[in-house]
C-alpha positions in Angstrom: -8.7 53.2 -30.1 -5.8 52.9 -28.0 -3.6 50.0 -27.8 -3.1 47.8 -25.4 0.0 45.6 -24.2 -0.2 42.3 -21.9 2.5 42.0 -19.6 3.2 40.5 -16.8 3.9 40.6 -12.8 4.4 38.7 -10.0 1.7 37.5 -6.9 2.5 36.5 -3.7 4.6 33.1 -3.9 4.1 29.5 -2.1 7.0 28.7 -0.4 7.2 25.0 1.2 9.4 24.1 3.3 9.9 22.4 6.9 8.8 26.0 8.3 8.5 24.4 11.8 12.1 22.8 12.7 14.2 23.2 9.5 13.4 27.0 7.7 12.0 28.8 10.6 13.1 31.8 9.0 11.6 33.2 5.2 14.9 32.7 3.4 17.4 30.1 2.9 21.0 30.0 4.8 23.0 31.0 1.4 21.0 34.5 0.1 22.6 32.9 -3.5 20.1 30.3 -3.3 17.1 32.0 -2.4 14.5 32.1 -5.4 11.9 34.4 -2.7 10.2 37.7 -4.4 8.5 39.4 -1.7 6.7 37.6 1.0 5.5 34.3 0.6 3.0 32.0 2.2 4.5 29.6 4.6 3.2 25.9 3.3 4.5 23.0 5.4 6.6 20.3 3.4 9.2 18.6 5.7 11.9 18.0 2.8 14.6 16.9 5.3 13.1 13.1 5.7 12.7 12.2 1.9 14.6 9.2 1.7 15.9 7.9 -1.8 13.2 6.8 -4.1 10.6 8.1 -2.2 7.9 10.7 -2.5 6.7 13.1 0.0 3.7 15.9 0.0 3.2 19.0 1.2 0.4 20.4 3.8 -2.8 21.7 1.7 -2.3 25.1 1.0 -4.7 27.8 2.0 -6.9 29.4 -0.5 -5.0 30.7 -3.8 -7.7 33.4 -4.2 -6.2 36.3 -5.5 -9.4 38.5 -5.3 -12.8 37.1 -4.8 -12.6 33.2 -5.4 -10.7 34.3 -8.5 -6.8 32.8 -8.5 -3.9 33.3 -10.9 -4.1 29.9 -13.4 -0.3 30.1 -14.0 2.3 28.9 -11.6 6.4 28.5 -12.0 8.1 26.3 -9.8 11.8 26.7 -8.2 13.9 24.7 -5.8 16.8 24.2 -4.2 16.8 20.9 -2.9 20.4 19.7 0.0 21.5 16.1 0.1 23.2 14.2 3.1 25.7 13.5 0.2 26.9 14.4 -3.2 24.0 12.6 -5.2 25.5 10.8 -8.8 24.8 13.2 -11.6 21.4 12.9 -13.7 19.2 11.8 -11.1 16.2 13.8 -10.8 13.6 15.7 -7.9 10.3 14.8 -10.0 7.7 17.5 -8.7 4.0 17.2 -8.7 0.9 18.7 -7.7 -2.4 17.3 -6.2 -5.0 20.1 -7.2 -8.2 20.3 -4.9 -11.7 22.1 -4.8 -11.6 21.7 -1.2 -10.1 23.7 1.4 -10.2 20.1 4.4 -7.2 18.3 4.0 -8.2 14.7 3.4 -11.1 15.8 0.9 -11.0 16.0 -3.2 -8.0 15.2 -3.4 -6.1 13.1 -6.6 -3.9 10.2 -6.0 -4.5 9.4 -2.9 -2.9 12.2 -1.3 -3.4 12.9 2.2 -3.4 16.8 2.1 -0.9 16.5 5.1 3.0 17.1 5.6 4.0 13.1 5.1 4.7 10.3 2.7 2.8 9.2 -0.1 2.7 5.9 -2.6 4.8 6.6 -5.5 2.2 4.6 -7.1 -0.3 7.2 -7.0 1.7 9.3 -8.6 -0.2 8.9 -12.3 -3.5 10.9 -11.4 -1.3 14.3 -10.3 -0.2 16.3 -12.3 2.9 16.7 -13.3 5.1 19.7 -12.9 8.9 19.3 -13.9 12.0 17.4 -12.8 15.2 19.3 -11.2 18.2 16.6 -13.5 20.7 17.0 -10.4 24.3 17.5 -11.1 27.1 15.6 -8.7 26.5 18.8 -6.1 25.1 18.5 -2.6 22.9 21.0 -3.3 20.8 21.7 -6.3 19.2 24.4 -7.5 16.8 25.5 -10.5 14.5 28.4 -10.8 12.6 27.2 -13.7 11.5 23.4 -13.3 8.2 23.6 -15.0 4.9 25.5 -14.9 1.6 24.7 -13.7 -2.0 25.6 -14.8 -4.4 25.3 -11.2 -7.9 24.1 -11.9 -8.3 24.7 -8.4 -8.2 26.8 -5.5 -6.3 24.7 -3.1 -3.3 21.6 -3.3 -0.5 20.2 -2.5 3.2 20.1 -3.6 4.4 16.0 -4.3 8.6 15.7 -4.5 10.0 12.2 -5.6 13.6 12.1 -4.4 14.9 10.1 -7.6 18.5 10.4 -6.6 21.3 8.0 -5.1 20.9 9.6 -1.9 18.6 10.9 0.9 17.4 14.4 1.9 19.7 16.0 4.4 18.7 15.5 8.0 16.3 17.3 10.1 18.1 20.5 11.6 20.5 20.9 8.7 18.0 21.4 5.7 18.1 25.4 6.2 18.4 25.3 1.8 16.0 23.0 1.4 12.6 24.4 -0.5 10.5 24.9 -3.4 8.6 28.0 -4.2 5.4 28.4 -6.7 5.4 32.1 -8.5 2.2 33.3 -9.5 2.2 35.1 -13.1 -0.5 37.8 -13.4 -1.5 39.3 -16.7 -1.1 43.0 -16.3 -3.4 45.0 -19.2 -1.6 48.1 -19.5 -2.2 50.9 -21.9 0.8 50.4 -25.0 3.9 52.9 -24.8 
């Protein structure tokens, strides 16, 4: 019997951002803070108009289907989030995620999310689930690779940010570092060396 080791490689990423005035192109302004492997899908989220305190979402994503209808269950999220201003130290970007069985972007979705590029009720925000939080230092732009991991139950979803910093998102026009990416993590079955 041969043995058999379980690594691990990337799929194709998410990558939200404002993709239709803000990032038109696929990587950020400063190639230092670019967290892109390959070449992501484009999902709409228009971080530029999150004011402080307040919680946007992203655009439904298209299928996460891998093969088939079967999708990789384990996500890692990154970020690099710009500020109009240098945001006090230890405030946070809380992320979340609305998982849905539906591809139709008002339907099975969780907290009341829309499934659309726009604001949402912070008080909703106890039936998503919860990602991670970026803790900001006293930067205008912040930046972490590793906020937290998600588990999808389902095929499509949307990204939630709550902006729980001192200050607001930086203007439309200007946010060419503002995004988030998902990274898929495949198992790979390979024979042992």
């Amino acid at each position: 019997m041969t043995t058999q080791a379980v690594l691990q490689k990337y799929g194709t990423q998410l990558m939200f951002a404002d993709h239709a005035t803000d990032f038109a192109g696929q990587a950020p302004a400063t190639a230092a803070n670019s967290y892109i492997v390959g070449s992501p899908t484009s999902v709409q989220m228009n971080f530029s108009i999150i004011a402080a305190a307040a919680a946007w979402e992203s655009a439904k994503t298209a299928t996460l289907a891998h093969t088939g209808s079967a999708w990789p269950m384990e996500w890692v999220l990154g970020a690099v989030m710009e500020s109009t201003a240098t945001p006090a130290a230890g405030g946070t970007f809380d992320f979340y995620w609305n998982a849905s069985p539906s591809a139709t972007a008002g339907t099975g979705n969780s907290g009341e999310a829309s499934g659309l590029d726009s604001a949402i009720a912070i008080t909703h925000l106890l039936a998503l689930i919860p990602i991670g939080s970026m803790t900001v230092r006293a930067n205008v732009i912040n930046k972490d690779s590793n906020i937290g991991t998600l588990w999808l139950p389902h095929l499509y979803g949307s990204l939630i940010m709550v902006n729980n910093t001192s200050v607001a998102m930086v203007a439309d026009a200007d946010a060419d570092e503002c995004f988030a990416v998902l990274t898929p993590i495949i198992p790979d079955v390979q024979a042992a060396a």
